[in-house]
BALOBA-1460 file (C-alpha; in Angstrom, 3 decimals):
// residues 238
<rec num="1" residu="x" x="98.577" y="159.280" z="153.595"/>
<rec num="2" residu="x" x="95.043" y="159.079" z="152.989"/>
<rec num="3" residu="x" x="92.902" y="156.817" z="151.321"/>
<rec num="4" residu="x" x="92.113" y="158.820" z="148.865"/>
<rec num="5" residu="x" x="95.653" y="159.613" z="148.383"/>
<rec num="6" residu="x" x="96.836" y="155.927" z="148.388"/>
<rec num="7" residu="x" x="94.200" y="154.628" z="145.506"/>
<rec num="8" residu="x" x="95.649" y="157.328" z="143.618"/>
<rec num="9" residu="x" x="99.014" y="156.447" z="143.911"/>
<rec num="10" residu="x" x="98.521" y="152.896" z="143.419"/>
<rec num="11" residu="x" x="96.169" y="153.836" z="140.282"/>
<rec num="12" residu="x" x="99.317" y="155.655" z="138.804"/>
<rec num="13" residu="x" x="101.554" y="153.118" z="139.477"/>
<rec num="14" residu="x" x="98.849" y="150.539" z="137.572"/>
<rec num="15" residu="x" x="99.283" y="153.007" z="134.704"/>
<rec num="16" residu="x" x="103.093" y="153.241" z="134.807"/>
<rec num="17" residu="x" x="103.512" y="149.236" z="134.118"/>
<rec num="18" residu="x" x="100.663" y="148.961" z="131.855"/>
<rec num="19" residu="x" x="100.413" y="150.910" z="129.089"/>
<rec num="20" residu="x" x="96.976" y="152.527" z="128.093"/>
<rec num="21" residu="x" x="97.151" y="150.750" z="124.412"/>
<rec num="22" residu="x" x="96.966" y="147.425" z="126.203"/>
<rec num="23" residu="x" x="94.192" y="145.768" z="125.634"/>
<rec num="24" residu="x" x="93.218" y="142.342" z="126.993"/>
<rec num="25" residu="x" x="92.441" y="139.932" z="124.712"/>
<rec num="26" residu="x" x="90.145" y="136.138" z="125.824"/>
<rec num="27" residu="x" x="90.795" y="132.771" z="123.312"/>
<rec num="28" residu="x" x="88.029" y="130.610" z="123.779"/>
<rec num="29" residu="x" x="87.818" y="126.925" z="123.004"/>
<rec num="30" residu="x" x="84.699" y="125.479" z="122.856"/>
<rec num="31" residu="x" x="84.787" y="121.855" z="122.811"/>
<rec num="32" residu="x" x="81.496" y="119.497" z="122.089"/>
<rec num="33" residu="x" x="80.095" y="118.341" z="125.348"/>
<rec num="34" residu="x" x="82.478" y="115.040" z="126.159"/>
<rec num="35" residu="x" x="79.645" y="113.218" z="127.853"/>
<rec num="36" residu="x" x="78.187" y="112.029" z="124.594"/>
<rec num="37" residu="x" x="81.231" y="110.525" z="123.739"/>
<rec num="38" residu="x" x="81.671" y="109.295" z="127.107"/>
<rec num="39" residu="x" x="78.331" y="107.793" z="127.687"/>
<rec num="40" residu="x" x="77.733" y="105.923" z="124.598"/>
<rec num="41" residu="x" x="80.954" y="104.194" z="125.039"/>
<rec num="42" residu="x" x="79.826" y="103.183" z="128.747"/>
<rec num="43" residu="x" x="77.065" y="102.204" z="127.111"/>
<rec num="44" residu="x" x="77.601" y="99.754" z="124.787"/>
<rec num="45" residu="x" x="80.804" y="98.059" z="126.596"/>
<rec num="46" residu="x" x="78.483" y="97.779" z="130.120"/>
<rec num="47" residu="x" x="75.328" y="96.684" z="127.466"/>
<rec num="48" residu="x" x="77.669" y="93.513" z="126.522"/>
<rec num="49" residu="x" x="79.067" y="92.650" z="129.752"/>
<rec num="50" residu="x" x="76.283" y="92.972" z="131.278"/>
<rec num="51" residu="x" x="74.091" y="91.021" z="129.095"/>
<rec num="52" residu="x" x="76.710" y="88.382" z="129.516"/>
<rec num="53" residu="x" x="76.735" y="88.555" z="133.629"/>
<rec num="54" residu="x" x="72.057" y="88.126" z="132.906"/>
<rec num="55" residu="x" x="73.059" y="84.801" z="131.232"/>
<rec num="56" residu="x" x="71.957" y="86.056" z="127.669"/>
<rec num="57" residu="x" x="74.668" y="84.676" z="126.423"/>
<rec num="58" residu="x" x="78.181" y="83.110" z="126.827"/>
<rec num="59" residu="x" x="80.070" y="80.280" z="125.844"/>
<rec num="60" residu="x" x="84.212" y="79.396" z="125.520"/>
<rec num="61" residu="x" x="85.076" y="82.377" z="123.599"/>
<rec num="62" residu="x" x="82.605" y="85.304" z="125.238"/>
<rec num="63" residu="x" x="85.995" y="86.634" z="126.492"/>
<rec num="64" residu="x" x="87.634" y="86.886" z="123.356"/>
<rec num="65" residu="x" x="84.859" y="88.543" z="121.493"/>
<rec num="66" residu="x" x="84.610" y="91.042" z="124.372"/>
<rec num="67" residu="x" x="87.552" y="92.295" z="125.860"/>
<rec num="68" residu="x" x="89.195" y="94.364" z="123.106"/>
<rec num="69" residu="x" x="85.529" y="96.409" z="122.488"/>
<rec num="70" residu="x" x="84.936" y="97.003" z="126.173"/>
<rec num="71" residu="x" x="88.173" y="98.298" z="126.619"/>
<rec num="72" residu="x" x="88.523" y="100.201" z="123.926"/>
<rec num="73" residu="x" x="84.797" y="101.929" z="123.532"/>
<rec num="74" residu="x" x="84.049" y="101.446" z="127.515"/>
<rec num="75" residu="x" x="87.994" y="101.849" z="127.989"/>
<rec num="76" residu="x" x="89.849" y="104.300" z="126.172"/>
<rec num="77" residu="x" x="87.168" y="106.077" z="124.435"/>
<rec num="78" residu="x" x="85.632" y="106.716" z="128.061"/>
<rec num="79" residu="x" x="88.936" y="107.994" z="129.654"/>
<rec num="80" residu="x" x="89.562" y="110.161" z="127.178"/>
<rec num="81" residu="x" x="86.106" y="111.245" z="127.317"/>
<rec num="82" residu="x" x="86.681" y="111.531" z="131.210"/>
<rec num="83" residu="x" x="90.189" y="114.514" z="130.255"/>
<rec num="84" residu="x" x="87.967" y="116.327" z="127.847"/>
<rec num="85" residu="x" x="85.672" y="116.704" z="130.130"/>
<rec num="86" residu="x" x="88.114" y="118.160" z="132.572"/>
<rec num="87" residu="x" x="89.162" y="120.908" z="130.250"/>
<rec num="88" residu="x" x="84.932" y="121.837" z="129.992"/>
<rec num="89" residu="x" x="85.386" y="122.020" z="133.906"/>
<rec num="90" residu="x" x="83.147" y="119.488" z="134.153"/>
<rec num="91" residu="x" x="83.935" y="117.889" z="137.974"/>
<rec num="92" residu="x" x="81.368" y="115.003" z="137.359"/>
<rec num="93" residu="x" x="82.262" y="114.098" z="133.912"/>
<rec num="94" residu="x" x="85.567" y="114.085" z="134.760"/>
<rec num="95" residu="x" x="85.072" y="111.561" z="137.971"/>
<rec num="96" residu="x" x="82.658" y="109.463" z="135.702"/>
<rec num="97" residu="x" x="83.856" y="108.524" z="133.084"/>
<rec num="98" residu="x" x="87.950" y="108.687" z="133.795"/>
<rec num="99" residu="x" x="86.978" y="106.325" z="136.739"/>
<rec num="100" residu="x" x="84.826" y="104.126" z="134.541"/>
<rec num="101" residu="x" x="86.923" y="104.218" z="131.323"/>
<rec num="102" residu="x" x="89.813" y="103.006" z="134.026"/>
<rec num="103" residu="x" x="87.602" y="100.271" z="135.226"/>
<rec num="104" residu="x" x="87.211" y="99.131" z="131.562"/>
<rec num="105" residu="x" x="90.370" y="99.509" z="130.525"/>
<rec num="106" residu="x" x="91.569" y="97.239" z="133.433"/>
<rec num="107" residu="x" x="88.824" y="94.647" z="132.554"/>
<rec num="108" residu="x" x="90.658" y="94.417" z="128.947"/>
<rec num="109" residu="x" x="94.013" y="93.868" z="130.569"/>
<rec num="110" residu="x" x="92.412" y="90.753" z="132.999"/>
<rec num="111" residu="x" x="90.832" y="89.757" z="130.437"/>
<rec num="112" residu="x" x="93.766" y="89.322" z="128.018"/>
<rec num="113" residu="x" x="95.646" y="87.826" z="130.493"/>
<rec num="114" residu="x" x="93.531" y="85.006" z="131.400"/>
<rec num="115" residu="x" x="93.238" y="84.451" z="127.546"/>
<rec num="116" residu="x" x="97.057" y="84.544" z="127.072"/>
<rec num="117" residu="x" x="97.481" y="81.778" z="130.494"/>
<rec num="118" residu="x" x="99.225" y="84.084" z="132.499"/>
<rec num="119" residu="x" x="96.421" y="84.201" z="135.088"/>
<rec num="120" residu="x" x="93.248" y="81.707" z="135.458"/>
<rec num="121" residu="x" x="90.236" y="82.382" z="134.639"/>
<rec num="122" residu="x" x="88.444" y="84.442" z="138.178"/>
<rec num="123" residu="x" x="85.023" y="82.812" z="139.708"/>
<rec num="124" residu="x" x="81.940" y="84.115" z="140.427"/>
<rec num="125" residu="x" x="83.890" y="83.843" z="144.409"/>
<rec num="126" residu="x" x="86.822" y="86.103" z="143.650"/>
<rec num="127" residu="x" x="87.123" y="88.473" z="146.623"/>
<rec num="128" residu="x" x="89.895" y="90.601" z="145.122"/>
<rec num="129" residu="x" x="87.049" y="91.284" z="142.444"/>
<rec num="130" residu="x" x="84.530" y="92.298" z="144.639"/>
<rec num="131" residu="x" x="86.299" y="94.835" z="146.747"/>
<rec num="132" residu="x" x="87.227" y="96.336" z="143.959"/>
<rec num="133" residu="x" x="83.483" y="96.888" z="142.889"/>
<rec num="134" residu="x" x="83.380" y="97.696" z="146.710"/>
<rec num="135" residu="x" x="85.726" y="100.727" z="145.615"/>
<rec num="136" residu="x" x="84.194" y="101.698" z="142.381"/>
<rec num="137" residu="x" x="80.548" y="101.774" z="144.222"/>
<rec num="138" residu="x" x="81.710" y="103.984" z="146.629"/>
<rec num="139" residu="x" x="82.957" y="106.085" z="144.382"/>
<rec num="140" residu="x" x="79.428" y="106.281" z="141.902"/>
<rec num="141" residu="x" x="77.078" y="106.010" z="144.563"/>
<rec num="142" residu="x" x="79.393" y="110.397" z="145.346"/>
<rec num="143" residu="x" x="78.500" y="110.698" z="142.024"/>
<rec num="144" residu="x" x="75.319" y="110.026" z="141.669"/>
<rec num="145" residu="x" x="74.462" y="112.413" z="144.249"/>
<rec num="146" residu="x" x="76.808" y="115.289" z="142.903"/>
<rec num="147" residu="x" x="74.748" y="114.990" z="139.690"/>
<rec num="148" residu="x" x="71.446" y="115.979" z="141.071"/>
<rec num="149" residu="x" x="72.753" y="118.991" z="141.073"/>
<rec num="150" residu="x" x="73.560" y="119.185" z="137.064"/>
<rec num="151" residu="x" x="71.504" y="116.444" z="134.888"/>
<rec num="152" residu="x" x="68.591" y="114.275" z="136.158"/>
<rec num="153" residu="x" x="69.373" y="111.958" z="133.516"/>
<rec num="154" residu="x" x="73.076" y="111.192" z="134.406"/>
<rec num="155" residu="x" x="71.087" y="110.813" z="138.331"/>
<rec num="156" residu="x" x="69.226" y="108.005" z="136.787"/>
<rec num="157" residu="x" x="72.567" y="106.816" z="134.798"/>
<rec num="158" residu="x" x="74.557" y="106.749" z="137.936"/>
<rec num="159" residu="x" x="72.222" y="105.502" z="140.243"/>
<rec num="160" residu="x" x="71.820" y="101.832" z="138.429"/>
<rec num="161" residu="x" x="75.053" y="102.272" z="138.133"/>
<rec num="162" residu="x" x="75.658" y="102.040" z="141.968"/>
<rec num="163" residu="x" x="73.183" y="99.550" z="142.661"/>
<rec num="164" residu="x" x="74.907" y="97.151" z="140.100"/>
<rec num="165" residu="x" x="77.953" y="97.677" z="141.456"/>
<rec num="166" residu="x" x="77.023" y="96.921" z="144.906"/>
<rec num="167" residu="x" x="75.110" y="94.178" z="144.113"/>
<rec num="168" residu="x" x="78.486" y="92.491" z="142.225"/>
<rec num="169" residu="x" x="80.406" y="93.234" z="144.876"/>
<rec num="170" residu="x" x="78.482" y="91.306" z="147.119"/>
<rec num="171" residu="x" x="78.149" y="88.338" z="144.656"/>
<rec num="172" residu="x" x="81.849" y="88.428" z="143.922"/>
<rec num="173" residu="x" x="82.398" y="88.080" z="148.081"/>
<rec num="174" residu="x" x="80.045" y="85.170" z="148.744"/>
<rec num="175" residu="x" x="79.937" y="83.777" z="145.195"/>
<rec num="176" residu="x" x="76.309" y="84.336" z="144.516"/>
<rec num="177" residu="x" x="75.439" y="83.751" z="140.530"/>
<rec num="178" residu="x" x="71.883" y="84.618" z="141.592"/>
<rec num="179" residu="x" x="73.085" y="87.893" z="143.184"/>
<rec num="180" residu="x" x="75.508" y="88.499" z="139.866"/>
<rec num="181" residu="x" x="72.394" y="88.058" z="137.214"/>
<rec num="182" residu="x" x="70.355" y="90.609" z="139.287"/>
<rec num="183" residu="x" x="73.393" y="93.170" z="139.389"/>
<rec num="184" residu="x" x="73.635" y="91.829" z="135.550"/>
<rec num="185" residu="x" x="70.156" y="93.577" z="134.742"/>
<rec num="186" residu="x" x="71.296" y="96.861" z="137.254"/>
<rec num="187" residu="x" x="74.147" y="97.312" z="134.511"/>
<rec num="188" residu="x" x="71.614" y="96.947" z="131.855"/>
<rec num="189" residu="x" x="69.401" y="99.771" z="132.660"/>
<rec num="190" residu="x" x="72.166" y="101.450" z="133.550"/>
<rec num="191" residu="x" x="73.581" y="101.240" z="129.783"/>
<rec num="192" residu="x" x="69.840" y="101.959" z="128.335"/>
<rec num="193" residu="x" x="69.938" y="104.963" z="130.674"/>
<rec num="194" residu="x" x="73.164" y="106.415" z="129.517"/>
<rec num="195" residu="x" x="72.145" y="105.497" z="125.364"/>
<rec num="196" residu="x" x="69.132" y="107.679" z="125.823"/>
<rec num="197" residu="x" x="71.237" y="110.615" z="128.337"/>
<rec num="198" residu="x" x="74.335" y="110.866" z="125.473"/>
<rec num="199" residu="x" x="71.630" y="110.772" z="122.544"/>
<rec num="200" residu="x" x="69.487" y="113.286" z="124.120"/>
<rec num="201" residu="x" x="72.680" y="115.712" z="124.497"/>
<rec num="202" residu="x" x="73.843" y="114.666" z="121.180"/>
<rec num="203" residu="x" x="70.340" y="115.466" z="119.352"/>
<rec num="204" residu="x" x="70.665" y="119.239" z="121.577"/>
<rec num="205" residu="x" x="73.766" y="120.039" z="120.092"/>
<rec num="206" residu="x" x="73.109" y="119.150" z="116.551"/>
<rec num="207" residu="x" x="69.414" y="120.977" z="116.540"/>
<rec num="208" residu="x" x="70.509" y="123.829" z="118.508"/>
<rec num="209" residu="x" x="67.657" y="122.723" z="120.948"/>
<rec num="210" residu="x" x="66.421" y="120.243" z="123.153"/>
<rec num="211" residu="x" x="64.700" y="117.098" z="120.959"/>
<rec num="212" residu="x" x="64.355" y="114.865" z="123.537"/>
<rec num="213" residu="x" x="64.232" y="115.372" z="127.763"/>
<rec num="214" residu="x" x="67.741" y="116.076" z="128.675"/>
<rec num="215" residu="x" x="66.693" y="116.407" z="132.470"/>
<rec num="216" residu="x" x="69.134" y="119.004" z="132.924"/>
<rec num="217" residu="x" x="68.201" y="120.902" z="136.047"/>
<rec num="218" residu="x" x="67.419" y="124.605" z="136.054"/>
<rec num="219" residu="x" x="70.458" y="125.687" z="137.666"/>
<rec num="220" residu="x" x="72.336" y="124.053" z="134.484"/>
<rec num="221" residu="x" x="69.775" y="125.323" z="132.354"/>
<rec num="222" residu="x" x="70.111" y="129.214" z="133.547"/>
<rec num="223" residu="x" x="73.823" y="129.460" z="134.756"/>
<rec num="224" residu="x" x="75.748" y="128.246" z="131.706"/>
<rec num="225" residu="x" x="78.264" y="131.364" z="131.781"/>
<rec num="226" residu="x" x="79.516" y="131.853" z="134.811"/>
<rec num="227" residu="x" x="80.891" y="135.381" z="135.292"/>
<rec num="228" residu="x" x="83.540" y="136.334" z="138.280"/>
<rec num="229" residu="x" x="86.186" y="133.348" z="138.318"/>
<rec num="230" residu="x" x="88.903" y="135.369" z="136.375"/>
<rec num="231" residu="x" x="87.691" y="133.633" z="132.728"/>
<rec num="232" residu="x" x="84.936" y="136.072" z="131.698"/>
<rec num="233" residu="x" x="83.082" y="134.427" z="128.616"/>
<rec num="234" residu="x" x="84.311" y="131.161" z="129.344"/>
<rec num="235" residu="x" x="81.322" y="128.499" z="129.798"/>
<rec num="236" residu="x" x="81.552" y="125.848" z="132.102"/>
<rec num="237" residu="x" x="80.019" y="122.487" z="131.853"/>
<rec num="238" residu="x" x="78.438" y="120.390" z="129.070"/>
């Protein structure tokens, strides 16, 4: 058989199980771009711990009056920033903030227990603690490279981020309070960073426009619909 021939048998065949009145039919569902949600709860829950770990303030109860907003707004607001993201396809969203809105989340839960005495209250030396912020470095410092290829602004975000979280982990290992004020102001910036990042896409979405820099690079700029991965129309990314 040639070619020819075969095409035009298998063309016939295509016919036979689909009928010519079928037509195919694409559901989209936009979503609004999860970072903003995502970011301004990192924000203000790594804002007040943070300002805590610089020595702005603290006493007896700073654990009380924190836990339950960090893990809530830095916590669960962040995760389920994090799964939104993941339906907008959004690979570095998705790492970001479900690995940061875990992080949170888990600080509540320490946090309550030392409060409720099942667990004492964890040092500035608590080397448990700092390989964990050896873990959650690791993973920001991938981040914060993957986003130089989407947003400038979550670059800057994530690369406080990582230097704050290296910095703790050291101070948690040798029990540095020097070491854990500087990584203190690391988280700060970091938090300023991502205010300005989720207001800047928050401000684009409402207007329509850019109001303030959103950094995004040009490749996210131009190649917002990306045609050729068997969703035609659907747009990927925030």
């Amino acid at each position: 058989m040639t070619p020819n021939a075969l095409n035009q048998s298998q063309e016939g065949e295509f016919d036979r199980l689909v009928p010519s009145s079928a037509t195919p039919r694409i559901y989209l569902q936009p979503i609004a771009a999860p970072s903003i949600l995502g970011l301004f709860g990192f924000a203000a829950a790594t804002f007040m711990v943070a300002a805590w770990y610089a020595h702005w303030y603290g006493g007896p109860d700073t654990g009380v009056m924190l836990f339950p907003f960090a893990a809530m707004l830095g916590g669960v607001a962040q995760f389920l920033a994090g799964m939104w993201a993941f339906k907008a396809r959004d690979g570095l969203a998705t790492a970001v903030h479900s690995t940061w809105g875990s992080f949170w989340i888990a600080f509540g839960i320490l946090n309550l227990l030392v409060l409720s005495g099942k667990i004492a209250q964890p040092g500035i030396l608590s080397p448990e603690l700092g390989y964990w912020f050896i873990v959650i470095a690791a993973i920001t410092w991938m981040c914060s490279l993957a986003a130089f290829a989407e947003n400038f602004g979550m670059v800057a975000v994530l690369l406080a981020l990582s230097i704050g979280s290296t910095i703790e982990a050291i101070a948690r290992l040798v029990g540095s309070d020097g070491l854990q004020v500087a990584a203190g102001y690391c988280f700060i910036i970091s938090a300023i960073l991502a205010w300005y990042t989720a207001s800047a896409m928050m401000f684009e979405e409402a207007f329509g426009h850019p109001i303030l820099g959103s950094f995004k690079t040009k490749r996210m700029r131009q190649e917002r619909i990306i045609p050729g991965i068997g969703e035609p129309g659907v747009i990927r990314g925030q």
